[in-house]
Backbone of each chain as nested JSON, in Angstrom:
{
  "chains": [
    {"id": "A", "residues": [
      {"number": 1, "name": "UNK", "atoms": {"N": [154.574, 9.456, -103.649], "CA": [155.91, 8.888, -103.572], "C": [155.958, 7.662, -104.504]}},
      {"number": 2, "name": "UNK", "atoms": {"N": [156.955, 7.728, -105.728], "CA": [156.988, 6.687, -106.725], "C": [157.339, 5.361, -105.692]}},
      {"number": 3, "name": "UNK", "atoms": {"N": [156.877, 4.019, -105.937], "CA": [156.355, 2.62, -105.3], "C": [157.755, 2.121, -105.561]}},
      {"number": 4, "name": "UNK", "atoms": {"N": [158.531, 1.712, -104.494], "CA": [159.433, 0.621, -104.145], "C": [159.709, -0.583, -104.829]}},
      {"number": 5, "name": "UNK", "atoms": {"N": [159.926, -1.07, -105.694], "CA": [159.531, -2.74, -106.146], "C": [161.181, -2.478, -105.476]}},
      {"number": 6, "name": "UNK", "atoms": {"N": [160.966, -3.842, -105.247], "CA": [161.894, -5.168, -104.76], "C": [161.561, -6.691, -104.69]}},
      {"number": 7, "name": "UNK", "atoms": {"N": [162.521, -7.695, -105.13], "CA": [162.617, -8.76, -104.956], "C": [163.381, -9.464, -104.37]}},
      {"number": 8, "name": "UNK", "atoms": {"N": [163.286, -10.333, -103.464], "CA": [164.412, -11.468, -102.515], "C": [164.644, -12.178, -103.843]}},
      {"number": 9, "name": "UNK", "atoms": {"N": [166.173, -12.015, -104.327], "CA": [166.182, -13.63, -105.323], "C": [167.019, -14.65, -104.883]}},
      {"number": 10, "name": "UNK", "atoms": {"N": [167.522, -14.413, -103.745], "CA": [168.277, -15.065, -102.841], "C": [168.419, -14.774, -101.554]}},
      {"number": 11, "name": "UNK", "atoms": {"N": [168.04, -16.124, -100.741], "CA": [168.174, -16.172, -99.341], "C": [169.095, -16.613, -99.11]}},
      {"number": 12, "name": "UNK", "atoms": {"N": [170.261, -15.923, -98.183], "CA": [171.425, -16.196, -97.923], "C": [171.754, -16.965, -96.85]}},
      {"number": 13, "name": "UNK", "atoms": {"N": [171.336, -15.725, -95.49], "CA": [171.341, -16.088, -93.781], "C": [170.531, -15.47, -93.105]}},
      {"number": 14, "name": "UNK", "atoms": {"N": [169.752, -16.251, -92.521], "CA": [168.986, -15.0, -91.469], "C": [170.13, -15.363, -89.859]}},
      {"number": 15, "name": "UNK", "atoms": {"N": [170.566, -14.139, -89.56], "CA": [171.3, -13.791, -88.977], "C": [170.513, -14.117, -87.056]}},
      {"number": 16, "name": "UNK", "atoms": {"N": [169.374, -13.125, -87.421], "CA": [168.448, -13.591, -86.023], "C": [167.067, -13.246, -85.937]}},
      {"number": 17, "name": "UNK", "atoms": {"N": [166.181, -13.782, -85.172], "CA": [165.182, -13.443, -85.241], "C": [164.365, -12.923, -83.513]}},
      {"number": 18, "name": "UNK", "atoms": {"N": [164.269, -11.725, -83.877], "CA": [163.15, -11.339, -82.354], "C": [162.246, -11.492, -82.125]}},
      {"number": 19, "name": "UNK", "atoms": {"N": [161.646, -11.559, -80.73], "CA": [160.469, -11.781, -80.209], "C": [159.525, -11.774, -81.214]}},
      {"number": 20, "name": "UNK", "atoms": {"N": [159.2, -10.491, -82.167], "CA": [158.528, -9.814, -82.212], "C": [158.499, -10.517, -83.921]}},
      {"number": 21, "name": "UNK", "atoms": {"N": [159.232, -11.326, -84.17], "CA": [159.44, -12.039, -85.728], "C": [159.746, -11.175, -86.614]}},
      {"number": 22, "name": "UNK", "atoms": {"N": [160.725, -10.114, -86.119], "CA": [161.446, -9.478, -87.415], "C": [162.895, -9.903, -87.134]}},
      {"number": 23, "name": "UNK", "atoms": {"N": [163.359, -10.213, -88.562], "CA": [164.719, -10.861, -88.914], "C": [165.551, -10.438, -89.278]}},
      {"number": 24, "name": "UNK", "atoms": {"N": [167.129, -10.392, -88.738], "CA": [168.321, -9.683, -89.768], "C": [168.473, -10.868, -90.669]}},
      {"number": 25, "name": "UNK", "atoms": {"N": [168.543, -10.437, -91.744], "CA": [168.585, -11.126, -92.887], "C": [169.826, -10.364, -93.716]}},
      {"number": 26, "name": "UNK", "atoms": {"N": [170.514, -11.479, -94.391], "CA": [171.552, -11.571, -95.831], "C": [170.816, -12.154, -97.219]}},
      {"number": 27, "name": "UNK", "atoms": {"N": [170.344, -10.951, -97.937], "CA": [169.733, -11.799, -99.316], "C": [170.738, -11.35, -100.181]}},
      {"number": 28, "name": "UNK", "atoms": {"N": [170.0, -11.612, -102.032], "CA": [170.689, -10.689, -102.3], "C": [169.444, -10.284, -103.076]}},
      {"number": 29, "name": "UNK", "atoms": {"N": [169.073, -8.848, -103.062], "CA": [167.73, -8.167, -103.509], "C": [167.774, -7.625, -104.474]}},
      {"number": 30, "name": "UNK", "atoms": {"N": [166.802, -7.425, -105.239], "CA": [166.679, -6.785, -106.863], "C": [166.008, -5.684, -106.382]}},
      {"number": 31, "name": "UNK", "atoms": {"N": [165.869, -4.57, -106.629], "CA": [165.562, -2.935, -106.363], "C": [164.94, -2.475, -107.629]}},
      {"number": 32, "name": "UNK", "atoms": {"N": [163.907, -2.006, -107.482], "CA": [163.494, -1.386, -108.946], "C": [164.32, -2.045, -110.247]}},
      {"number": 33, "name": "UNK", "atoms": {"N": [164.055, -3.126, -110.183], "CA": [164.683, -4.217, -111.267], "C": [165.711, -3.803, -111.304]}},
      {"number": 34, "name": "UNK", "atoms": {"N": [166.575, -3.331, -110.942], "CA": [168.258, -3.602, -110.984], "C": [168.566, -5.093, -110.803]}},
      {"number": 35, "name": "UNK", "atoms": {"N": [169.808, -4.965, -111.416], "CA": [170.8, -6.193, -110.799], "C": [170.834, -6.575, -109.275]}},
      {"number": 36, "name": "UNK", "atoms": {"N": [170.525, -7.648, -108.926], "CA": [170.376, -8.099, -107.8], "C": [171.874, -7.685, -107.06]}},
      {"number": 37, "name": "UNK", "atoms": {"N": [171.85, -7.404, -105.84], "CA": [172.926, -6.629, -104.717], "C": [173.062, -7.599, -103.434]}},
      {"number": 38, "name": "UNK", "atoms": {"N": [173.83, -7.765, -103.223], "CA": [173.762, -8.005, -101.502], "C": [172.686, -7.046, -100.516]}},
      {"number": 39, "name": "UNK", "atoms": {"N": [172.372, -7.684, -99.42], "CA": [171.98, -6.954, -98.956], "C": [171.351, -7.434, -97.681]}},
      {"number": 40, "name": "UNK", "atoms": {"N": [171.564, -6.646, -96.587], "CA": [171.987, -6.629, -94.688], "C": [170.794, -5.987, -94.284]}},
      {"number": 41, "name": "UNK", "atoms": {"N": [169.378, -5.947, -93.846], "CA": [168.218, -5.377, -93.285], "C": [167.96, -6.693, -92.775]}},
      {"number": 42, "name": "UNK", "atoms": {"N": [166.995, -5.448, -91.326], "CA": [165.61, -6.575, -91.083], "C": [164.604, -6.522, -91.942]}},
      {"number": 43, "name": "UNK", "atoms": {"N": [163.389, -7.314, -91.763], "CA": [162.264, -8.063, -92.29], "C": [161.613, -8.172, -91.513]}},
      {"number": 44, "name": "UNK", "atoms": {"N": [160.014, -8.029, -91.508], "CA": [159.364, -8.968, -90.727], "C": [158.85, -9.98, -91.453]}},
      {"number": 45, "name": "UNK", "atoms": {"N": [157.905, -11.405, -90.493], "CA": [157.937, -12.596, -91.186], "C": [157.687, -12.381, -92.094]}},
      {"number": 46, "name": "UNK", "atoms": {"N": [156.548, -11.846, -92.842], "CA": [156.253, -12.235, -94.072], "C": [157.053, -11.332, -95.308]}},
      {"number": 47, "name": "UNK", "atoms": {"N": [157.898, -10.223, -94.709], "CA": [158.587, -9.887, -95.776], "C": [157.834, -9.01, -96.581]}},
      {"number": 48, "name": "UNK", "atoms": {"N": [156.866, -8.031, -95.89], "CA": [156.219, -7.227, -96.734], "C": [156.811, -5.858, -96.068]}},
      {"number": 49, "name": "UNK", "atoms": {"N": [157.053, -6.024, -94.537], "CA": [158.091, -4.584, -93.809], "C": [159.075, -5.112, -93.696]}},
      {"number": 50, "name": "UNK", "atoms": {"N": [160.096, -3.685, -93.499], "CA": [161.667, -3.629, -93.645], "C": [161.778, -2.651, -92.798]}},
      {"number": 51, "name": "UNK", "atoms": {"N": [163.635, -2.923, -92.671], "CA": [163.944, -2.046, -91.632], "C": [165.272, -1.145, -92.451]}},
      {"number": 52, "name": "UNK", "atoms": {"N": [165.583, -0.614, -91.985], "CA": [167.145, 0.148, -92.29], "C": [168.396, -0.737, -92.805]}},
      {"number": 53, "name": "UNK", "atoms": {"N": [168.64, -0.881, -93.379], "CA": [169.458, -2.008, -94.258], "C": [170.919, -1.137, -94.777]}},
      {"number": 54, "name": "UNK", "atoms": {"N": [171.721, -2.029, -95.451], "CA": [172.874, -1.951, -96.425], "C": [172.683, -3.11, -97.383]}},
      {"number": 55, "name": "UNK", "atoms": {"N": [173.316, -1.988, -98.972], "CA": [173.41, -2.807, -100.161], "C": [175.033, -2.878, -100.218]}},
      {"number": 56, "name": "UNK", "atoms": {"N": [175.488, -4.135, -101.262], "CA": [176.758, -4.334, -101.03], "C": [177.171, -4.832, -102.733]}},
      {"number": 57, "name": "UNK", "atoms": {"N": [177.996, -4.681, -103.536], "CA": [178.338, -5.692, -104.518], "C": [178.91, -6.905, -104.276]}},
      {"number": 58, "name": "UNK", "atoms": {"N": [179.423, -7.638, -105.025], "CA": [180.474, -9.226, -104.574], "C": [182.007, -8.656, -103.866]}},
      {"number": 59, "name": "UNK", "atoms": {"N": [182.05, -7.46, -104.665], "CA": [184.0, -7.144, -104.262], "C": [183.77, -6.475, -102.846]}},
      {"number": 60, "name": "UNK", "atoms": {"N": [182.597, -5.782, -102.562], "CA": [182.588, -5.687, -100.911], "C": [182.093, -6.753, -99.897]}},
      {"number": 61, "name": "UNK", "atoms": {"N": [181.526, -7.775, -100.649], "CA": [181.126, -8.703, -100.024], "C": [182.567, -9.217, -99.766]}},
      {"number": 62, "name": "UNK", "atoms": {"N": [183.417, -9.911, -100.305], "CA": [185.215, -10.3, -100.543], "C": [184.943, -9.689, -99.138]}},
      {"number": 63, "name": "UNK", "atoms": {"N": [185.627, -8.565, -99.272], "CA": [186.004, -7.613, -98.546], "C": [185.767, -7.829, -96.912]}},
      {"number": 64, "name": "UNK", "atoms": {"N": [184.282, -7.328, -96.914], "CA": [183.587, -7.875, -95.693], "C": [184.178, -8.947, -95.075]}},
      {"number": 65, "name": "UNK", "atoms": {"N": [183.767, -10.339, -95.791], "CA": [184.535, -11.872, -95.007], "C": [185.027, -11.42, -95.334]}},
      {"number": 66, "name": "UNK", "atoms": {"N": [186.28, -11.045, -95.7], "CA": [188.317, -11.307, -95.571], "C": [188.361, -10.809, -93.451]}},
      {"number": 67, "name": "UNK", "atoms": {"N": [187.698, -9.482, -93.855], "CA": [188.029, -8.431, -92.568], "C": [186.775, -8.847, -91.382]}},
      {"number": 68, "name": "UNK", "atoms": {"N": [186.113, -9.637, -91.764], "CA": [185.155, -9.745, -90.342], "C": [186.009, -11.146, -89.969]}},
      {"number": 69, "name": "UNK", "atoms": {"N": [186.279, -12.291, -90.729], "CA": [187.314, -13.169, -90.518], "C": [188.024, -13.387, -89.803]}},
      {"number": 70, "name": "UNK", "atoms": {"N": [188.966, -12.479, -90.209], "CA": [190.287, -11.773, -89.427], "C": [189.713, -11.24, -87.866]}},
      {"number": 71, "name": "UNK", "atoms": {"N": [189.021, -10.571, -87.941], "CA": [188.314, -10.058, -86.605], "C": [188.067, -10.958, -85.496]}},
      {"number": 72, "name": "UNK", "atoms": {"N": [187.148, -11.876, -86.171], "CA": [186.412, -12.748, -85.113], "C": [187.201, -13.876, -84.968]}},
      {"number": 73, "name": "UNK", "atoms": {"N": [188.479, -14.263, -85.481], "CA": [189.649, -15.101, -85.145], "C": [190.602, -14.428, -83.91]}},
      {"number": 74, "name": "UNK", "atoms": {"N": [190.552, -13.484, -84.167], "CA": [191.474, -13.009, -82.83], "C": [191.388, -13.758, -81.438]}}
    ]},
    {"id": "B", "residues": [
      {"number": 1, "name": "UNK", "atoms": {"N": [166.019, 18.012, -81.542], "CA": [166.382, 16.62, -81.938], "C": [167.674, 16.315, -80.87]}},
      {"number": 2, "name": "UNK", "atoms": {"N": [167.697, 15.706, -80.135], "CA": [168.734, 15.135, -79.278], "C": [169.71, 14.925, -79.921]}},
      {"number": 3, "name": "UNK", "atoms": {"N": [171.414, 15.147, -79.084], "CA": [172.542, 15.083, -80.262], "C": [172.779, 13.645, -79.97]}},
      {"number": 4, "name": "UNK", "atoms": {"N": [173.199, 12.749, -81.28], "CA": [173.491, 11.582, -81.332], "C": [175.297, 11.315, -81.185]}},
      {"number": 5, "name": "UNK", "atoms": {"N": [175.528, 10.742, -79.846], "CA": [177.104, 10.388, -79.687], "C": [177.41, 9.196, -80.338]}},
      {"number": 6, "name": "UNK", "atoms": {"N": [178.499, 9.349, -80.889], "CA": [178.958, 8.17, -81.498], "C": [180.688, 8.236, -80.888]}},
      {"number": 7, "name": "UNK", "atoms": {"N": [180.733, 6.771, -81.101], "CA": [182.495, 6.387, -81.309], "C": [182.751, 5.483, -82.062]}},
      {"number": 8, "name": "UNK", "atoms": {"N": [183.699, 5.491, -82.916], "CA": [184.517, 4.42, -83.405], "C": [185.429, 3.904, -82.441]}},
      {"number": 9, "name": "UNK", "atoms": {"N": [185.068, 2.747, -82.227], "CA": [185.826, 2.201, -80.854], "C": [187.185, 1.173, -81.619]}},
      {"number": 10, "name": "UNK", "atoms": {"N": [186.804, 0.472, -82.732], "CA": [187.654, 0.012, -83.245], "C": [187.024, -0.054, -84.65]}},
      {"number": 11, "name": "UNK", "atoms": {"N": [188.436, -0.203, -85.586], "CA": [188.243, 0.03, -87.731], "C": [188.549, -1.933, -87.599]}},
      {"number": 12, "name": "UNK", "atoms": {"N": [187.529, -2.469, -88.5], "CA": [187.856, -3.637, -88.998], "C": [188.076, -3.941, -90.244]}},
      {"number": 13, "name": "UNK", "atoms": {"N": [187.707, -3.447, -91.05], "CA": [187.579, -3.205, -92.786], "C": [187.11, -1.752, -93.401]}},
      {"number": 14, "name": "UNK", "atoms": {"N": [187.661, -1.598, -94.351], "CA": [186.91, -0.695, -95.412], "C": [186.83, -1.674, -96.688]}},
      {"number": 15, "name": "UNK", "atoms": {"N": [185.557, -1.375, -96.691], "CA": [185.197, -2.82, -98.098], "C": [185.28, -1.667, -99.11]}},
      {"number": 16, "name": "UNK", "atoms": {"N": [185.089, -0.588, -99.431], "CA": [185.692, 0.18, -100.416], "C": [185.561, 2.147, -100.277]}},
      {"number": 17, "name": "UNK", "atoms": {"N": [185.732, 2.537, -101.156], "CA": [185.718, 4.074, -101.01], "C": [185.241, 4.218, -102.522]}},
      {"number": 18, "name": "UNK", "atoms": {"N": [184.495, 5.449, -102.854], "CA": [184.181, 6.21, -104.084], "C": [184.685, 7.575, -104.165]}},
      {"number": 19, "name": "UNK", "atoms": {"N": [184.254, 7.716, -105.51], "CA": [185.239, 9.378, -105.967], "C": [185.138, 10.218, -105.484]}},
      {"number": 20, "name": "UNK", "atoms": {"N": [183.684, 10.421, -104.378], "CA": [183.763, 11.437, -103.309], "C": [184.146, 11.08, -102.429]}},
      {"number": 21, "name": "UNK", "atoms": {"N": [185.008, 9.722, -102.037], "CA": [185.772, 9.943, -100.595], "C": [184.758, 9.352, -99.822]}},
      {"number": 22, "name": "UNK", "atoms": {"N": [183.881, 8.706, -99.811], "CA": [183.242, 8.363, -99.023], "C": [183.19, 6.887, -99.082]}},
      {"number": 23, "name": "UNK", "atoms": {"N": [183.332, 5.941, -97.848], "CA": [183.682, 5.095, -97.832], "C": [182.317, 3.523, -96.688]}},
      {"number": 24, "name": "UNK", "atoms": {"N": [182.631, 2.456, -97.209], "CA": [181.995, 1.644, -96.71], "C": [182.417, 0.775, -96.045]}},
      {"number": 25, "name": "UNK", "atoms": {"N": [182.069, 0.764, -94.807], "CA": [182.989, 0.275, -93.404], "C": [182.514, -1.055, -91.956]}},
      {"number": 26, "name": "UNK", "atoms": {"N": [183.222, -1.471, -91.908], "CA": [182.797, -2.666, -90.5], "C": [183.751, -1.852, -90.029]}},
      {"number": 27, "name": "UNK", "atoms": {"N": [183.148, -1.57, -88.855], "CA": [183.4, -1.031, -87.302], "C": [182.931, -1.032, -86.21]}},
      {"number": 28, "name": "UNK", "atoms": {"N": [183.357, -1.06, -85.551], "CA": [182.627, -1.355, -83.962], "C": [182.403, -0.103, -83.434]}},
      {"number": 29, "name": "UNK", "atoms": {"N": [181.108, 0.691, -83.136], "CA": [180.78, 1.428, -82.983], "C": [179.756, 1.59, -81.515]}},
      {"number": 30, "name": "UNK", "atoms": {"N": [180.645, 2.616, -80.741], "CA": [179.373, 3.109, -79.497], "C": [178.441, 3.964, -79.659]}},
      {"number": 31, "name": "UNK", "atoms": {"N": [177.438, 3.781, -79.985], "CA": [176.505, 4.551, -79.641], "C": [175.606, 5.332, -78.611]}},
      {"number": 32, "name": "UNK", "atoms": {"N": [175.761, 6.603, -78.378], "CA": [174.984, 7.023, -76.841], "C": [175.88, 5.786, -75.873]}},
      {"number": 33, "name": "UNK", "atoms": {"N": [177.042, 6.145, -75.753], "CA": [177.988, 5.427, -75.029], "C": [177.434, 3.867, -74.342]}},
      {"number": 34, "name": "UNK", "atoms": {"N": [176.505, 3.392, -75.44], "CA": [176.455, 2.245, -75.238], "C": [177.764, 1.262, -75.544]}},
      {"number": 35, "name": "UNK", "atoms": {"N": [177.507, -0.15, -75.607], "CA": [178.441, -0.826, -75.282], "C": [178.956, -0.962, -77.178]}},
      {"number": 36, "name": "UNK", "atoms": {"N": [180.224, -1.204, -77.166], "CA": [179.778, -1.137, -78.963], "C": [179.686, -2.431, -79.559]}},
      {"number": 37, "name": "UNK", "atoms": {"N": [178.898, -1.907, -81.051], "CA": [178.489, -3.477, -81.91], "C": [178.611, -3.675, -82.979]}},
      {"number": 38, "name": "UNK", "atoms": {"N": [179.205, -4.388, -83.904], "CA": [179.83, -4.108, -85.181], "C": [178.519, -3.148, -86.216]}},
      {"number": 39, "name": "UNK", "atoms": {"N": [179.259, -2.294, -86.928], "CA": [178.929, -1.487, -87.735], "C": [179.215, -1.669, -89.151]}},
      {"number": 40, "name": "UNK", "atoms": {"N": [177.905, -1.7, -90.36], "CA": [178.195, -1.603, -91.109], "C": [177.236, -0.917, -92.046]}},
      {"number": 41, "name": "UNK", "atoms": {"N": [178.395, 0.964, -92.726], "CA": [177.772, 1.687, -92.953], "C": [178.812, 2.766, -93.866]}},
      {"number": 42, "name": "UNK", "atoms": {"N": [178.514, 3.687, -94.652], "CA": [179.33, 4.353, -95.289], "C": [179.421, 5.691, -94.558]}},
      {"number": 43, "name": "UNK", "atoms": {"N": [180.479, 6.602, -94.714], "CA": [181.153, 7.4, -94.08], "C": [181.472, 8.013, -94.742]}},
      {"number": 44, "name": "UNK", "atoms": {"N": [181.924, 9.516, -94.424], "CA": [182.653, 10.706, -95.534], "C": [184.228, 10.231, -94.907]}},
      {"number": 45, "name": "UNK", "atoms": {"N": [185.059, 11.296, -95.602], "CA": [186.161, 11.139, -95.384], "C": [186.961, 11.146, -93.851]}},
      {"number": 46, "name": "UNK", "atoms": {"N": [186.564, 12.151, -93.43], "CA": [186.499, 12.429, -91.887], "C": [185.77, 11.928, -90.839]}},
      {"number": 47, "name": "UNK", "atoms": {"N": [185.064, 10.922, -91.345], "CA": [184.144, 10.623, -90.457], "C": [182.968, 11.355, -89.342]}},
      {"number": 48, "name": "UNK", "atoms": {"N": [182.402, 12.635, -90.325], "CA": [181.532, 13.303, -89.469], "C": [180.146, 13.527, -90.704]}},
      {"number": 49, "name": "UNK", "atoms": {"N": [180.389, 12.591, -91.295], "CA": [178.996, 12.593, -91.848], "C": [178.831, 10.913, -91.95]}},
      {"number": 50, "name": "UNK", "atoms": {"N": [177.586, 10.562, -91.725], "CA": [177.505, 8.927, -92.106], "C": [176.352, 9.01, -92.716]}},
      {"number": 51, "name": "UNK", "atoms": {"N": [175.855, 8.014, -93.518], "CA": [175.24, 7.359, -94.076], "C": [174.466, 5.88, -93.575]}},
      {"number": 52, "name": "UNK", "atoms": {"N": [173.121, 5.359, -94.281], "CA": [172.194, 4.604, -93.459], "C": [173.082, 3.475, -93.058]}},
      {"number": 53, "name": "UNK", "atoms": {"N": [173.235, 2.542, -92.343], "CA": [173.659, 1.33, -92.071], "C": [172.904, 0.568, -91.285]}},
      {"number": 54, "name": "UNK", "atoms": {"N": [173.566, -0.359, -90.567], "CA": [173.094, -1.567, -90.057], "C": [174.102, -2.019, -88.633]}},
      {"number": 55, "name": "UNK", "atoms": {"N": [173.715, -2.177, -87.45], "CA": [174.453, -2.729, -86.508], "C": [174.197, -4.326, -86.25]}},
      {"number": 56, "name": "UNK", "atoms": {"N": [174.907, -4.73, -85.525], "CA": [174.762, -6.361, -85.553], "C": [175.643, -6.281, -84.321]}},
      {"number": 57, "name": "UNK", "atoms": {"N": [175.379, -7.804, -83.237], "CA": [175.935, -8.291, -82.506], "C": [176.642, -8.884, -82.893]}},
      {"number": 58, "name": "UNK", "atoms": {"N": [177.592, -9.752, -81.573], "CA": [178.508, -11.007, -82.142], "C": [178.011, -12.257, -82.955]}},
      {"number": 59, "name": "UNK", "atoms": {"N": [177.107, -12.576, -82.186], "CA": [176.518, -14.193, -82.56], "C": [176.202, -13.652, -84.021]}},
      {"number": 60, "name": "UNK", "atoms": {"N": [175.073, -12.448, -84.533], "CA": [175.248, -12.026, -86.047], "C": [176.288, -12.168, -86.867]}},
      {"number": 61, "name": "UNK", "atoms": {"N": [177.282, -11.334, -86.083], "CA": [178.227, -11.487, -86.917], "C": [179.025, -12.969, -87.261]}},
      {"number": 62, "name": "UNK", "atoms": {"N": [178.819, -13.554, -86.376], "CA": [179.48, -15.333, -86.894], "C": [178.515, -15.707, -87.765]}},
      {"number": 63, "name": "UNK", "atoms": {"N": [177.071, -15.547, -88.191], "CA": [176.421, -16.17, -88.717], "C": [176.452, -14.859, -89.842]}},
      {"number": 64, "name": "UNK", "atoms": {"N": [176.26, -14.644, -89.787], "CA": [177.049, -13.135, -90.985], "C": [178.21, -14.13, -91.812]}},
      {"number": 65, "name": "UNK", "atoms": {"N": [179.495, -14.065, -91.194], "CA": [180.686, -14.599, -91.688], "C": [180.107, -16.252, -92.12]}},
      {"number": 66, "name": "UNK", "atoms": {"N": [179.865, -17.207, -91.51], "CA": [179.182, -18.409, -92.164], "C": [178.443, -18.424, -93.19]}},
      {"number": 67, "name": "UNK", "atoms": {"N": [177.367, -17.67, -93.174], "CA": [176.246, -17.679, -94.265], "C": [177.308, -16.777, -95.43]}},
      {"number": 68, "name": "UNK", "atoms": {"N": [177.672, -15.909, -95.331], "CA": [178.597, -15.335, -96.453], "C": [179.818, -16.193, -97.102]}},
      {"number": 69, "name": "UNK", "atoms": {"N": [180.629, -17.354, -96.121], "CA": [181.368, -17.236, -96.803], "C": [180.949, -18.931, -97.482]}},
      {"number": 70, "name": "UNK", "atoms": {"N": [180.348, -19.368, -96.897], "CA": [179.281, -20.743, -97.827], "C": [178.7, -19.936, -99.483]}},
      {"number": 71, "name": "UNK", "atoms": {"N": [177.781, -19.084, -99.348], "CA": [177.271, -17.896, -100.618], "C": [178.561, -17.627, -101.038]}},
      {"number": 72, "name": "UNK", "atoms": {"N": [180.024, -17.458, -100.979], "CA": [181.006, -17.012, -101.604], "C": [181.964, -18.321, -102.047]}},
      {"number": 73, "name": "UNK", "atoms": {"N": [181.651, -19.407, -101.639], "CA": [182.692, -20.54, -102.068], "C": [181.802, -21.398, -103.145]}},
      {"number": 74, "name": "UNK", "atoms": {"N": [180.574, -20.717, -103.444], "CA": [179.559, -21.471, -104.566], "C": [180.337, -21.674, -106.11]}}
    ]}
  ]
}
């Protein structure tokens, strides 16, 4: 199975952390050297495992806050 | 493989759609008629195929919306 590279090039929010020291985290991650993305997974501490995640650009990021915003004001 | 129940209990955003109709979404979602928790994940048109995502609680989601919209007013 061709090898994963990724990079954190930005730490955004860690959202929360469990018992167990894995974190929902907001970075924004570089993927097989692509352009760095948004991006919504856990972590554990040291950031060598991951969990099931979402990638995002800036115009869904917009998007996202406008409508989670709106939501959690109600 | 056990069948997986889902609901869309409530639509909060579509942060966008592509040329196949398939779209990327915050929703509050029950799972195995658990209690529901915001969802964020892509979808076909009909909503009977999904794609990987990510669930999150409330308190996430405020620190979701904070940490994003600080990273978006840079």
């Amino acid at each position: 199975m061709a090898e994963l590279k990724y990079e954190i090039t930005e730490k955004i929010a860690t959202l929360s952390t469990n018992a167990k020291g894995w974190s929902l985290e907001l970075n924004k991650v570089s993927w097989n050297e692509r352009e760095p993305k948004f991006d919504l997974r856990t972590w554990d501490a040291d950031h060598t495992k991951m969990g099931k995640g979402i990638t995002f650009n800036e115009a869904e990021a917009r998007e996202l806050f406008t409508g989670l915003g709106k939501f959690l004001e109600q």
